[in-house]
MIGUTI-489296 format. One record per residue (C-alpha): z, x, y; residue number from 1. Coordinates in nm, 2 decimals, m for minus. Layout:
<recs>
REC      z      x      y num
REC      Z      X      Y NUM
...
</recs>
This chain:
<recs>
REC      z      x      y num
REC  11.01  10.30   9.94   1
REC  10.85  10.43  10.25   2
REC  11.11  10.25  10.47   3
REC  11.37  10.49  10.24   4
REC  11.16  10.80  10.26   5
REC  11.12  10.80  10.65   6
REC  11.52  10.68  10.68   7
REC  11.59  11.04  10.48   8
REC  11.34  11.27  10.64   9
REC  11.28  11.17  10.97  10
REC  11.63  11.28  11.03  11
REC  11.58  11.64  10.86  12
REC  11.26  11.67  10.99  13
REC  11.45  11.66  11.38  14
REC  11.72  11.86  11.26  15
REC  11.50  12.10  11.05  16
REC  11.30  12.16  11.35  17
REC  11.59  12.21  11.58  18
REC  11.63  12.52  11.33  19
REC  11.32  12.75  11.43  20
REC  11.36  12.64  11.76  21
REC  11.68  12.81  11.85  22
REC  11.50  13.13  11.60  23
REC  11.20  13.06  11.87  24
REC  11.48  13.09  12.17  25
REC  11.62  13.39  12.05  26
REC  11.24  13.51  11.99  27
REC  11.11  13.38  12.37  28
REC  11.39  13.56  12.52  29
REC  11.40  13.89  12.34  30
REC  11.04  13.89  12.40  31
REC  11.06  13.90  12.76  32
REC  11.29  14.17  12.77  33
REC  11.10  14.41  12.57  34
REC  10.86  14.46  12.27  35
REC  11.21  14.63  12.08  36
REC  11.44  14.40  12.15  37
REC  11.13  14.13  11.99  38
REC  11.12  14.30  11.66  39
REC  11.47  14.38  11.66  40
REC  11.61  14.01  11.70  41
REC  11.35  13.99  11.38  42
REC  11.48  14.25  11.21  43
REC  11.86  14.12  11.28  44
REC  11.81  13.77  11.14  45
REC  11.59  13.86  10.87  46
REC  11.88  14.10  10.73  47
REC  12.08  13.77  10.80  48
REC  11.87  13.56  10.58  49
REC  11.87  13.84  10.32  50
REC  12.25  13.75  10.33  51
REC  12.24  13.36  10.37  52
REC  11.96  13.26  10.20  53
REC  12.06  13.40   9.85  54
REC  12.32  13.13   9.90  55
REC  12.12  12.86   9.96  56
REC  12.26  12.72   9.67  57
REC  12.54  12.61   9.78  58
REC  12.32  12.34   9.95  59
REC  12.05  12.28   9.72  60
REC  12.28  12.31   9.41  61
REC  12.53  12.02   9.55  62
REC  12.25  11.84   9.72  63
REC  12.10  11.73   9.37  64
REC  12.46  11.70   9.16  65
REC  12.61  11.48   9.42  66
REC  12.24  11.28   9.43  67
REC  12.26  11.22   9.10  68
REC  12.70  11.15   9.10  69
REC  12.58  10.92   9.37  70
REC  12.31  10.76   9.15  71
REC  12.55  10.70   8.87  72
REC  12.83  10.57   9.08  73
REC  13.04  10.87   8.99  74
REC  13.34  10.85   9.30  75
REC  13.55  11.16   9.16  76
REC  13.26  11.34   9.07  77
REC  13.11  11.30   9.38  78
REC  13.46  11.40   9.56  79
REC  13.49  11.76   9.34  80
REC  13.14  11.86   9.42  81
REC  13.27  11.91   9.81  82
REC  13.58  12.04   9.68  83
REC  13.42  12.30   9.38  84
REC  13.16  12.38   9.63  85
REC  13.36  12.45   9.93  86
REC  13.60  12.66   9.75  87
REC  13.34  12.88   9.63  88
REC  13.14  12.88   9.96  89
REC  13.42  13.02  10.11  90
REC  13.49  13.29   9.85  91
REC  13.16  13.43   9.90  92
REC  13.23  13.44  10.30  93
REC  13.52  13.65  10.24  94
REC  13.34  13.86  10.03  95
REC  13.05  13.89  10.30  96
REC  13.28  13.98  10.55  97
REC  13.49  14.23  10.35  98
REC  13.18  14.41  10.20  99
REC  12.94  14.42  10.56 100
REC  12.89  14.78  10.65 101
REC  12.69  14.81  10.29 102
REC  12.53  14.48  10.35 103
REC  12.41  14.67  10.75 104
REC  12.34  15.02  10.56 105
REC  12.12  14.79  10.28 106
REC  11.95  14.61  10.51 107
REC  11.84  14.92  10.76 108
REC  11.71  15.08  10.46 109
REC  11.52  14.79  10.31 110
REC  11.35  14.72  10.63 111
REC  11.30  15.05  10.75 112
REC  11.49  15.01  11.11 113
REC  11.30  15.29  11.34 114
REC  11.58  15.58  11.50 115
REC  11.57  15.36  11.87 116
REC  11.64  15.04  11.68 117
REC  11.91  15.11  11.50 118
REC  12.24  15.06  11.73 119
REC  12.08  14.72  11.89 120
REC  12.03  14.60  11.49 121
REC  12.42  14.74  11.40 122
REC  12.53  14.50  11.72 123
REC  12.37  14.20  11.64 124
REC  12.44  14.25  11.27 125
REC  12.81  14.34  11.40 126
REC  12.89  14.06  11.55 127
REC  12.72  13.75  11.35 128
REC  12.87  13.84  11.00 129
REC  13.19  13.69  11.13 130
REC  12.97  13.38  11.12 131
REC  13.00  13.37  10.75 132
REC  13.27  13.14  10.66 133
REC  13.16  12.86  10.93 134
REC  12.78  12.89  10.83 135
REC  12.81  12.86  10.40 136
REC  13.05  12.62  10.47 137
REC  12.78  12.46  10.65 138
REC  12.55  12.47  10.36 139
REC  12.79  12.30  10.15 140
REC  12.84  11.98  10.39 141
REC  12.50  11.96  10.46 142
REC  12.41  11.97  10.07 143
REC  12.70  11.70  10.05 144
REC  12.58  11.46  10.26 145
REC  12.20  11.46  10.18 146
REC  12.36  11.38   9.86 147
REC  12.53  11.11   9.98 148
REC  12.19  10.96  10.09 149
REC  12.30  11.05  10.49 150
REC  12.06  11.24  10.68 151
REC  12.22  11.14  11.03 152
REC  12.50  11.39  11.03 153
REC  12.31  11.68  10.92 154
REC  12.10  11.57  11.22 155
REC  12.42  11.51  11.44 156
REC  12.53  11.87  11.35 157
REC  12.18  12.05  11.37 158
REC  12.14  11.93  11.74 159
REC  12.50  12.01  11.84 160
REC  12.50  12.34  11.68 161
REC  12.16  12.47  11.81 162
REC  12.20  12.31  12.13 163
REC  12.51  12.46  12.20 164
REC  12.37  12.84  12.05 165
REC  12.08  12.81  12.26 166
REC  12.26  12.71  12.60 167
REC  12.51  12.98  12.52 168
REC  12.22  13.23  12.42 169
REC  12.05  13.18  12.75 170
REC  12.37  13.20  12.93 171
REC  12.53  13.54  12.74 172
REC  12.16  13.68  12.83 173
REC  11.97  13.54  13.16 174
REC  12.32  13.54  13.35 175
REC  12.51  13.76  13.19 176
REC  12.31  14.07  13.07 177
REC  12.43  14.08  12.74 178
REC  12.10  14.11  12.57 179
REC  12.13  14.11  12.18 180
REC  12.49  14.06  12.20 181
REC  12.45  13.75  12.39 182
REC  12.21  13.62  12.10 183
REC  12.47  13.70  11.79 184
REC  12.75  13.56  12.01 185
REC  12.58  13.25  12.12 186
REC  12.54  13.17  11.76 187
REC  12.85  13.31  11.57 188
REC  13.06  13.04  11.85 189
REC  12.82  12.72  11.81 190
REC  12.83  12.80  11.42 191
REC  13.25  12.73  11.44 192
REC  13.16  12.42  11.69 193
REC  12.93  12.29  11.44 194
REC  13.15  12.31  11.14 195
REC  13.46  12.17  11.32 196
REC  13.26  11.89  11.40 197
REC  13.15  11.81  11.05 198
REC  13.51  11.83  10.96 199
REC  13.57  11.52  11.18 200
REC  13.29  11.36  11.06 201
REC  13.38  11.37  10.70 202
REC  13.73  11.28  10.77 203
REC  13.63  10.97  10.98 204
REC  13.37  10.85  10.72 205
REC  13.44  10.98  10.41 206
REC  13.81  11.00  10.41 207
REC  13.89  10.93  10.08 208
REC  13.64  11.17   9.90 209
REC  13.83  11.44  10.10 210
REC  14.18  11.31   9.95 211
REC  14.02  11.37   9.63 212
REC  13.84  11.63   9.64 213
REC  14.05  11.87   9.50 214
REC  14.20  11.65   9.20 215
REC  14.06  11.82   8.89 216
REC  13.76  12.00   9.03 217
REC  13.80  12.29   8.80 218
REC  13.96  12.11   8.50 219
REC  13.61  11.98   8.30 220
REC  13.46  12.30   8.12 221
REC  13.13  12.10   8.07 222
REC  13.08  11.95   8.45 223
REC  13.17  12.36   8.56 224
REC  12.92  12.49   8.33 225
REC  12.66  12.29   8.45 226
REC  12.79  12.36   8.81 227
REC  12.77  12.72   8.77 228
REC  12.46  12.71   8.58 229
REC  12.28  12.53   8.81 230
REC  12.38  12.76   9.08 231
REC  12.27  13.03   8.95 232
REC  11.91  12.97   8.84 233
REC  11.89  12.86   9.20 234
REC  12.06  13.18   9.31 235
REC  11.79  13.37   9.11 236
REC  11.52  13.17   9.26 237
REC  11.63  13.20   9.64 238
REC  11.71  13.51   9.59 239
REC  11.33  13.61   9.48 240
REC  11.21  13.39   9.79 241
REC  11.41  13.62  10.05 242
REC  11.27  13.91   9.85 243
REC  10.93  13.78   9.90 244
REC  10.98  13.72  10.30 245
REC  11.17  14.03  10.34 246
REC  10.96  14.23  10.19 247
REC  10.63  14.08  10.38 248
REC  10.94  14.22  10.68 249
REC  10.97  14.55  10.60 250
REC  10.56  14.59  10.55 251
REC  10.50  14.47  10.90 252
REC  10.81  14.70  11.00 253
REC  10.57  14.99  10.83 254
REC  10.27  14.88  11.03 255
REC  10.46  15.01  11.40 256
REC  10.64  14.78  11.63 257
REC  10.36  14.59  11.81 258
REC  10.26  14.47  11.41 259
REC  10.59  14.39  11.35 260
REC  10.61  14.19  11.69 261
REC  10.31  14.03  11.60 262
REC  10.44  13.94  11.23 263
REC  10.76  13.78  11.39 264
REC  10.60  13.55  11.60 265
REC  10.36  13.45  11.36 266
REC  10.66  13.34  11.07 267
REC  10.84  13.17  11.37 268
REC  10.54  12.95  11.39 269
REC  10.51  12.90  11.00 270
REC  10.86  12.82  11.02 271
REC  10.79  12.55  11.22 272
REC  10.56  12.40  10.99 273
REC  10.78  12.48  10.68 274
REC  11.09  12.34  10.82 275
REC  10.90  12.01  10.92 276
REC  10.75  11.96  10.60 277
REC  11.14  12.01  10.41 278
REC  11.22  11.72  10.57 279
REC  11.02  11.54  10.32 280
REC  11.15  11.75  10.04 281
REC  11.47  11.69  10.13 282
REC  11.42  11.33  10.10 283
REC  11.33  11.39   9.78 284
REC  11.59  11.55   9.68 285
REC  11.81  11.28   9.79 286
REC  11.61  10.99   9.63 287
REC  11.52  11.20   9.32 288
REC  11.84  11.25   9.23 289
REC  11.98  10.93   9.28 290
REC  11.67  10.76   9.10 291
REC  11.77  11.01   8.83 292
REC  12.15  10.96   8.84 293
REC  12.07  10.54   8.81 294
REC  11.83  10.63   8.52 295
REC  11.54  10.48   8.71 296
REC  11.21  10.70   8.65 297
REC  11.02  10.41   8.73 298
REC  11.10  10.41   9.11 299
REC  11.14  10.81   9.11 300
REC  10.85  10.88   9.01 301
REC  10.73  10.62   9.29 302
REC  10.90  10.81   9.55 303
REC  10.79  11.16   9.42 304
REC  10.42  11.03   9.49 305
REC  10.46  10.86   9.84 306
REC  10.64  11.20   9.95 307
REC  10.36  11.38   9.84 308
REC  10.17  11.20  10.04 309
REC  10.31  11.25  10.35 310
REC  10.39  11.59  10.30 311
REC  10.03  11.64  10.29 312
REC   9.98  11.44  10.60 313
REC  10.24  11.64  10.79 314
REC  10.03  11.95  10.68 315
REC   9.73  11.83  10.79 316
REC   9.86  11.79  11.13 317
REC  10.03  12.13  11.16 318
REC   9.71  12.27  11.04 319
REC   9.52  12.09  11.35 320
REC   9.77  12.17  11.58 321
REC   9.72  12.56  11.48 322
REC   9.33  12.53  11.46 323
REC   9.31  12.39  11.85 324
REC   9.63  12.55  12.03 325
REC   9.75  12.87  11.82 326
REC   9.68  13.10  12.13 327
REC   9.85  12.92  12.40 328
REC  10.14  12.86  12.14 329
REC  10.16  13.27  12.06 330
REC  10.15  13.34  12.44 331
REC  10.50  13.13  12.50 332
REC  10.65  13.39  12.25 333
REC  10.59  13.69  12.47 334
REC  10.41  13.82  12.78 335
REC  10.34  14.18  12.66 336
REC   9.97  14.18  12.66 337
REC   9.95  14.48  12.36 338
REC  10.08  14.17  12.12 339
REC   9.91  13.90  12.20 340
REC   9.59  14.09  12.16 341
REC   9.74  14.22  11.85 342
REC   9.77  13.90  11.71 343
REC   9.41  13.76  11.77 344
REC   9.29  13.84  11.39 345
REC   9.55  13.72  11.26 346
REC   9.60  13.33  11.39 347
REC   9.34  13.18  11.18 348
REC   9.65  13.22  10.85 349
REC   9.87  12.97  11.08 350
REC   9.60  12.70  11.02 351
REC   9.54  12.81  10.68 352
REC   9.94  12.79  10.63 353
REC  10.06  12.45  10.59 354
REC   9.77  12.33  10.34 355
REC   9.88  12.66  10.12 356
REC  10.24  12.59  10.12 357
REC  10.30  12.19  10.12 358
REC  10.25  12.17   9.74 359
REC  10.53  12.41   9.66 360
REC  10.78  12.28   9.94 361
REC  10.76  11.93   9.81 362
REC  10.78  12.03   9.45 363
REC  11.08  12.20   9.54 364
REC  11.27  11.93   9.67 365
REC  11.17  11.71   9.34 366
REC  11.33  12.01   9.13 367
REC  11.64  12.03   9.29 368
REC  11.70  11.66   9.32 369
REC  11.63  11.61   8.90 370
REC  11.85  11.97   8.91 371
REC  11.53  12.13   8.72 372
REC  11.62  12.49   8.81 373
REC  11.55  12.69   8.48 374
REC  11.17  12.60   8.54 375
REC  11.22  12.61   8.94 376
REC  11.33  12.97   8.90 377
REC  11.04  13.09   8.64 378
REC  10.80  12.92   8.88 379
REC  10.94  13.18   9.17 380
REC  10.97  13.48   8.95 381
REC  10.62  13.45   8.83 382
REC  10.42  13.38   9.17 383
REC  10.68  13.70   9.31 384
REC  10.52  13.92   9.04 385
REC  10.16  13.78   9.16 386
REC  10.25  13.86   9.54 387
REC  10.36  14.21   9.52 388
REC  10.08  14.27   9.27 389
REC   9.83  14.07   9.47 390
REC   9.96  14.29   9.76 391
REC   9.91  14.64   9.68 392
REC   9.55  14.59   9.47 393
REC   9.43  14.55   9.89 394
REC   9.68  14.73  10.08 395
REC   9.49  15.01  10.10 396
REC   9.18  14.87  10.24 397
REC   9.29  14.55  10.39 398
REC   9.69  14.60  10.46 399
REC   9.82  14.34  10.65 400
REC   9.52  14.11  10.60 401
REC   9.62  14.19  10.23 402
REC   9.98  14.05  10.33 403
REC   9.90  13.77  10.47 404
REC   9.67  13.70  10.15 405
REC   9.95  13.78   9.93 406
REC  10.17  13.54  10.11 407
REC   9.91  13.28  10.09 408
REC   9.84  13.30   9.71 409
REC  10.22  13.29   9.67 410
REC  10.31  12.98   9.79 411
REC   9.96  12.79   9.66 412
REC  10.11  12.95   9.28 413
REC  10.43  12.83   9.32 414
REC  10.33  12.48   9.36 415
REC  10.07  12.45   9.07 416
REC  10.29  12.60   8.84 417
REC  10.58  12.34   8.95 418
REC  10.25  12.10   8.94 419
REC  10.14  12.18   8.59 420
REC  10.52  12.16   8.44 421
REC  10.59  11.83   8.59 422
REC  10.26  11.69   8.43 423
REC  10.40  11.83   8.09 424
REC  10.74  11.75   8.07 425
REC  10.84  11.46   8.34 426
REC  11.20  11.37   8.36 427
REC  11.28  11.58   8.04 428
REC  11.23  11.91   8.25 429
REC  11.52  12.15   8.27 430
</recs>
């Protein structure tokens, strides 16, 4: 079972980690131009992720169906998940695209986008929303193939992608002057790359699930009910997690630029840690769901404890790694001597950070892989409530100490309360 575990996340652990680094590119090289363009590259994605991330579904949701299709042996099944979910994925693109100045007007508002920052944030906004077909695309084939027990080509396309976005990023900027144009452009072009590329490798692979993909994927009322309601109790859950991380955003926006600076750098390293630690929860998601597809709780709930174990173990590591080396690590980020100072009471949360949050990133990949998202989503709802009310009982006295807190109890809520359901309801949880 380990031998199984380590064959799923090792790979999403390389290509998760390939994900903040190009977000720590970006970061290192907008930081070196100027303490604006660093909190406006943060500003840009983040509106991005307010996008994106509230369509995580499309990976998480057709991660776990296909697990389980795969589980049961279900070939047609399998074949209209990529089908049902592209179609969809796509939809929402179009829709993106067509409705983006409110998206950019919403997203200056909610984060509070100072008078000087406003035309660099429009550009890069500008020019990555045509990104949007290529990247939920993206989500879908990545969700697919973890289903399909096959974390190499999301690794394959990961590395190509970012490599390509980070070696055009550095080019459009460092040789060309481009500045935050260079950034949106370098990523909107390897986004395309990478999903032509998965194109090839499903056709060369998986050849016959794309044949029939399309072949009655919206003709069963009961598989598209479950479909749809899957999706959107994980909808409803992601998009209360962006809330949460937007709105711990648009405080730090409120705190002045060199807090906001400081705030950026700090989630680029937590992403780091969270995106190394989904690699097990991914692999959960993969083996859950098959384990639950077969009908073989013995052996899931074997794997469910052995990733929890080495979820904890990666935490442990991230959380030495912080303790000994969190200065040298924040100084790569920038050389403007107002943030790094900034930043001094504040790195002590990074080692505090992966202990807080491995629970709930685990737990997360169990619930999607047994497609529990009616309790996945009360779990989020409730612990948001907590945060923002957790948040402005110390703003006033402590306010981005209190932020930082909030965060903290957040994600250590989210993961007892996913904890404490499990323990009650097992395999029978919805």
């Amino acid at each position: 079972m380990n031998k199984e575990i380590l064959r799923l996340a090792i790979p999403n652990i390389l290509s998760n980690v390939s994900v903040p680094l190009l977000s720590t590119v970006d970061t290192a090289l907008m930081g070196h131009l100027s303490e604006a363009h660093l909190g406006v590259v943060g500003l840009g994605a983040m509106i991005f992720n307010l996008v994106y991330w509230n369509f995580g579904f499309l990976r998480m949701g057709t991660t776990g169906m296909t697990a389980q299709a795969y589980g049961a042996q279900q070939h047609q099944q399998m074949a209209n998940l990529l089908g049902r979910s592209l179609v969809v994925a796509i939809a929402i693109a179009c829709l993106i695209i067509l409705f983006q100045n409110p998206f950019a007007s919403a997203g200056h508002w909610f984060f509070k986008v100072a008078e000087d920052q406003t035309d660099l944030v429009q550009t890069y906004f500008g020019i990555r929303i045509w990104a949007a077909p290529a990247t939920l695309a993206s989500y879908v084939v990545f969700g697919w193939f973890f289903g399909m027990q096959n974390a190499v080509y999301p690794l394959i396309l990961t590395v190509v992608a970012n490599a390509v976005n980070i070696l055009l990023s550095y080019l459009f900027i460092h040789y060309f002057d481009m500045g935050i144009a260079g950034a949106a452009w370098g990523t909107v072009i390897a986004q395309y790359i990478g999903i032509l590329l998965a194109v090839v490798l499903l056709y060369t692979r998986y050849h016959d699930y794309l044949v029939d993909m399309l072949r009655g994927a919206f003709d069963d009322a009961s598989e598209l009910a479950k479909f749809f309601s899957v999706n959107r109790d994980l909808f409803i859950r992601t998009m209360s997690l962006t809330f949460a991380f937007a709105f711990f955003y648009r405080q730090s926006s409120a705190a002045g630029a060199t807090m906001l600076a400081v705030n950026v750098i700090l989630l680029q390293l937590t992403n780091w840690m969270s995106y190394g630690i989904d690699g097990f929860a991914y692999a959960a998601e993969s083996l859950v769901g098959k384990y639950k597809g077969a009908a073989d709780h013995r052996e899931g709930n074997r794997a469910i404890r052995l990733v929890m174990i080495w979820g904890l173990a990666l935490a442990i590591i991230f959380s030495l790694l912080y303790l000994v080396w969190s200065k040298p690590i924040f100084g790569i980020f920038t050389n403007q001597q107002e943030v790094i100072a900034a930043a001094d009471p504040f790195l002590w949360y990074m080692v505090v950070f992966p202990l807080a949050g491995f629970l709930c990133y685990i737990w997360d990949g169990i619930y999607i892989g047994l497609t529990a998202t009616v309790t996945m989503r009360n779990a989020m709802l409730i612990s948001l409530a907590l945060y923002l009310g957790i948040y402005y009982l110390l703003r006033d006295f402590w306010p981005v100490h209190g932020l930082w807190t909030a965060l903290l109890i957040f994600l250590v809520i989210r993961g007892l309360i996913q904890s404490i359901y499990f323990a009650k309801k097992g395999w029978a949880i919805n």
